[in-house]
C-alpha positions in Angstrom: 0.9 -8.0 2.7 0.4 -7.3 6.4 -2.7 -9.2 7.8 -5.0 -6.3 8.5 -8.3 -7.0 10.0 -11.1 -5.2 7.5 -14.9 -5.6 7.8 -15.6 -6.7 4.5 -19.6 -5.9 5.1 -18.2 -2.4 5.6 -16.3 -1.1 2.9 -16.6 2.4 1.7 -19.2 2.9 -1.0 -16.9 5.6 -2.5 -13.2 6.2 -2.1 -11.5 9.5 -3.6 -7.9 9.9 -3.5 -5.8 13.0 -3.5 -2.3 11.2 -5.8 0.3 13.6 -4.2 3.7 12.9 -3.8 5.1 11.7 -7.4 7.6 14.4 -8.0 9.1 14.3 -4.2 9.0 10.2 -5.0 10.8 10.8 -8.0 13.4 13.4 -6.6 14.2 10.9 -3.8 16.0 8.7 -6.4 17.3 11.1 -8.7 14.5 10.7 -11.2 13.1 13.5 -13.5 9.5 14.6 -12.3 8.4 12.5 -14.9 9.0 9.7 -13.6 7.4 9.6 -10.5 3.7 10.2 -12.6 4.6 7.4 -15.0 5.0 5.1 -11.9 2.1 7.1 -10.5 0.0 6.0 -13.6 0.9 2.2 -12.3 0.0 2.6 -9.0 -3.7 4.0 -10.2 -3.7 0.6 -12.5 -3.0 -1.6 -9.2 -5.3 0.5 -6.8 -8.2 0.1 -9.5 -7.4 -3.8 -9.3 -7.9 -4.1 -6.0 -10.4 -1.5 -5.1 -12.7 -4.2 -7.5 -11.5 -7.0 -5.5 -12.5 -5.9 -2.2 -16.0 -4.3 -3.1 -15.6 -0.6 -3.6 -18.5 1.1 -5.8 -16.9 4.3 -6.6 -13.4 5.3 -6.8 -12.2 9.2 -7.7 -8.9 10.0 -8.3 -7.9 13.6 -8.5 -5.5 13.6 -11.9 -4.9 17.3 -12.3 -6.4 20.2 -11.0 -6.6 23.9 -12.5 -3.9 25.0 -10.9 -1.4 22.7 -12.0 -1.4 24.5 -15.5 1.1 26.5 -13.8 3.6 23.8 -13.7 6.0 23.8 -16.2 5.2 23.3 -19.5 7.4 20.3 -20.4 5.3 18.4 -17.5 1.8 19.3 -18.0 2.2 18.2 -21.6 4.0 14.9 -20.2 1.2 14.8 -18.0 -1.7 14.8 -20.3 0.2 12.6 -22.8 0.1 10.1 -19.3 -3.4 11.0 -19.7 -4.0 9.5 -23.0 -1.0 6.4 -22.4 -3.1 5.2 -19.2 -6.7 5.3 -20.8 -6.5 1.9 -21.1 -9.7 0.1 -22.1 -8.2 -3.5 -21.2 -8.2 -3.1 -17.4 -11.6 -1.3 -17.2 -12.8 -4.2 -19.9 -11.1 -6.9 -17.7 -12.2 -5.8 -14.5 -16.1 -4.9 -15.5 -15.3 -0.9 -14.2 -16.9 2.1 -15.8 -14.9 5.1 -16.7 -16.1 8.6 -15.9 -14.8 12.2 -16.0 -15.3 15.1 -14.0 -13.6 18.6 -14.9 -13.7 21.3 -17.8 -13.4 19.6 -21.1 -12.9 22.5 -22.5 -9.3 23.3 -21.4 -8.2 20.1 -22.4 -6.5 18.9 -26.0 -8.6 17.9 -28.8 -7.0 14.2 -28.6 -7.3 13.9 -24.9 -11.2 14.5 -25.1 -12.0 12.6 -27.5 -9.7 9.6 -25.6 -12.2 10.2 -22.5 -14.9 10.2 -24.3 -14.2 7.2 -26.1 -13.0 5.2 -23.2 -16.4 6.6 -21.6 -19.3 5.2 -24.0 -16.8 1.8 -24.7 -17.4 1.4 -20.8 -20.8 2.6 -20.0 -22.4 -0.9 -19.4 -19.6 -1.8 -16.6 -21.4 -2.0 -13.5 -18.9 -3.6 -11.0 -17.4 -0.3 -10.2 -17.1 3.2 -11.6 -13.8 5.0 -11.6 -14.0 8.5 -12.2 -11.1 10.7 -13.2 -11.1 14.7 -12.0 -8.9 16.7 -14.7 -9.2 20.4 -15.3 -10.8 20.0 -12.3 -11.0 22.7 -9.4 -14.2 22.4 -6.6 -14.6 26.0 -6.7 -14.9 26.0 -10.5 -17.3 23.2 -10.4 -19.7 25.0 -7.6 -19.5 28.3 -9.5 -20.9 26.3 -12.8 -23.5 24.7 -11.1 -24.4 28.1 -9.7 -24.5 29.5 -13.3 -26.4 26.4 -14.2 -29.3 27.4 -11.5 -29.4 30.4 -12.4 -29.8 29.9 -16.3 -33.1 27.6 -15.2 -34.3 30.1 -12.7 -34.0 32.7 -16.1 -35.9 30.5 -18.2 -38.5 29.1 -15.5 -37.6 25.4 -15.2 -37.1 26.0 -11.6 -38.4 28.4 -8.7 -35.5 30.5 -6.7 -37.4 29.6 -3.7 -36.9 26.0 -4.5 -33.7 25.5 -4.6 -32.4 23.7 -2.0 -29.2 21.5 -1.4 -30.5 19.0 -3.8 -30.9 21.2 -6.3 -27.0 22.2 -6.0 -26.2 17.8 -5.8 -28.0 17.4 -9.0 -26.4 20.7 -10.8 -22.7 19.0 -9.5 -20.5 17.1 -12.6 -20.4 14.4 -9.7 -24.4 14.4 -9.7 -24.2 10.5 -10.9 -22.3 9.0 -7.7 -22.6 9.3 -3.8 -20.2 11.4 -1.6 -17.8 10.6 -0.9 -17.1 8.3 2.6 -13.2 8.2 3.2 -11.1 10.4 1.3 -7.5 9.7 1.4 -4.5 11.8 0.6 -0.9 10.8 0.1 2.1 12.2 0.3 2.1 13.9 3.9 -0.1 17.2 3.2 -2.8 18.2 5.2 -4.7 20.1 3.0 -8.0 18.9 1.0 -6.2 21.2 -2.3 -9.8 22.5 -3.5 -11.0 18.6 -4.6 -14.9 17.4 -4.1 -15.5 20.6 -1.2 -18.9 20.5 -1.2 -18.7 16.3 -1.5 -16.5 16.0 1.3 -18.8 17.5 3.9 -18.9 14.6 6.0 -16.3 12.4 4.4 -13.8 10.6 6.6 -10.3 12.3 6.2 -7.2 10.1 6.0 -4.1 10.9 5.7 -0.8 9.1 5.5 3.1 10.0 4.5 3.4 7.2 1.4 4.1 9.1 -1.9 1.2 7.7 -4.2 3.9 6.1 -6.5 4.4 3.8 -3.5 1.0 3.7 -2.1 -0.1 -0.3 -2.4 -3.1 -2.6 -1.7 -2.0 -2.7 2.2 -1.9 0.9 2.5 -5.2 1.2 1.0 -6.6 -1.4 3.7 -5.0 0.8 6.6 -6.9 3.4 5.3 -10.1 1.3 5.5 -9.1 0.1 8.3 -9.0 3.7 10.2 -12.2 4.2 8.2 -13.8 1.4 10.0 -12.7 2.1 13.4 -14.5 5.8 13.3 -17.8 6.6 14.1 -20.0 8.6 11.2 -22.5 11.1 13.2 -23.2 13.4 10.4 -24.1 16.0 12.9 -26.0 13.5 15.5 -24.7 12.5 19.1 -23.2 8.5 19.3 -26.8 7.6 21.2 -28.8 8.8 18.3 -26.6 7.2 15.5 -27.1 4.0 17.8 -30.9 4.5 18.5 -31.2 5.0 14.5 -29.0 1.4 13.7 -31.1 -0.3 16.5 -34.3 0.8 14.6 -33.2 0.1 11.3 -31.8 -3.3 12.2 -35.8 -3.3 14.3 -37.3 -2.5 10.6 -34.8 -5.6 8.6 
């Protein structure tokens, strides 16, 4: 692997990954779809290895969206049966990593639920990282439930409609148990955040790079913390005031 100079004090809290790319990876060699997400379901395996390894909390991987019902048939049902083959308690077991989900449950199989939701409570005392899978998953969806989920409390007067606030929105999120996001990376050479983690990604770094995810390794995740290390998170401030604030929080240690 290429020596690539990382700030280990500095690693992203939380990495989400957009996996594009399988079916142009697989087309390259003359490969059925198919076979670019089986070798896609390896390269999660590896990424989850080494994300543990290097001290990532959080890692979200976006495993299929709403919109990729429309796909053919034969390859969304290869895809959820992918689903259930790469559920693999061993490597969240051996590696200490919690598995979560984020998504509708309700549009998926009977046999791929209750998978998640076995894996889920099997895992839910891992505490050296929590890997979090969206499926059936669409940001619009998920801010239109959360809206519906406001609204329900504001009807039966849990809450005030004055009182909500952009809290109130984090906590009604299916992603209300991890951070944001900090670096977001997509594969595969589109420029497009493909309605994942919207209201997540406010200020998330954004990095993008050409590798199809079936080829995307532990040195092209350390580019992509490397680039994340090199920028400067101003969250809406100027570069004196992000300074002036490290200076008194380094004042206060």
């Amino acid at each position: 692997m290429q020596n690539i100079d990382i700030d280990y004090s500095r690693i992203p809290r939380h990495v989400a990954i957009i996996m594009d790319g399988n079916g142009r990876w697989a087309k390259q060699r003359g490969l059925p779809r198919n076979a670019g997400h089986q070798q896609g379901v390896e390269t999660v395996k590896k990424i989850t290895e080494h994300a543990t390894r290097i001290g990532i909390k959080y890692l979200t991987v976006y495993t299929f969206s709403t919109e990729n019902w429309n796909r053919p048939t034969d390859e969304v049902a290869a895809l959820m049966g992918l689903v259930l083959d790469s559920l693999e308690e061993e490597i969240f077991m051996t590696n200490n990593v919690r598995f979560r989900m984020i998504g509708d449950a309700d549009g998926l199989s009977e046999a791929v639920r209750n998978k998640i939701k076995q894996v889920e409570y099997n895992t839910r005392l891992n505490d050296r990282m929590t890997v979090t899978i969206a499926i059936n998953y669409s940001a619009r969806w998920e801010i239109a439930a959360a809206a519906r989920a406001i609204a329900n409390k504001v009807q039966s007067g849990e809450i005030e409609a004055k009182s909500i606030d952009e809290q109130t929105i984090c906590d009604n999120l299916t992603t209300n148990f991890m951070p944001d996001p900090d670096l977001l990376i997509r594969t595969g050479g589109e420029l497009r955040l493909s309605n994942y983690l919207l209201w997540q990604c406010a200020y998330s770094e954004l990095y993008f790079c050409d590798t199809f995810w079936p080829d995307f390794n532990e040195e092209e995740l350390m580019k992509a913390i490397h680039s994340y290390q090199q920028r400067e998170r101003r969250y809406g401030m100027t570069s004196e005031q992000v300074m002036e604030g490290l200076a008194d929080n380094n004042t206060q240690d």
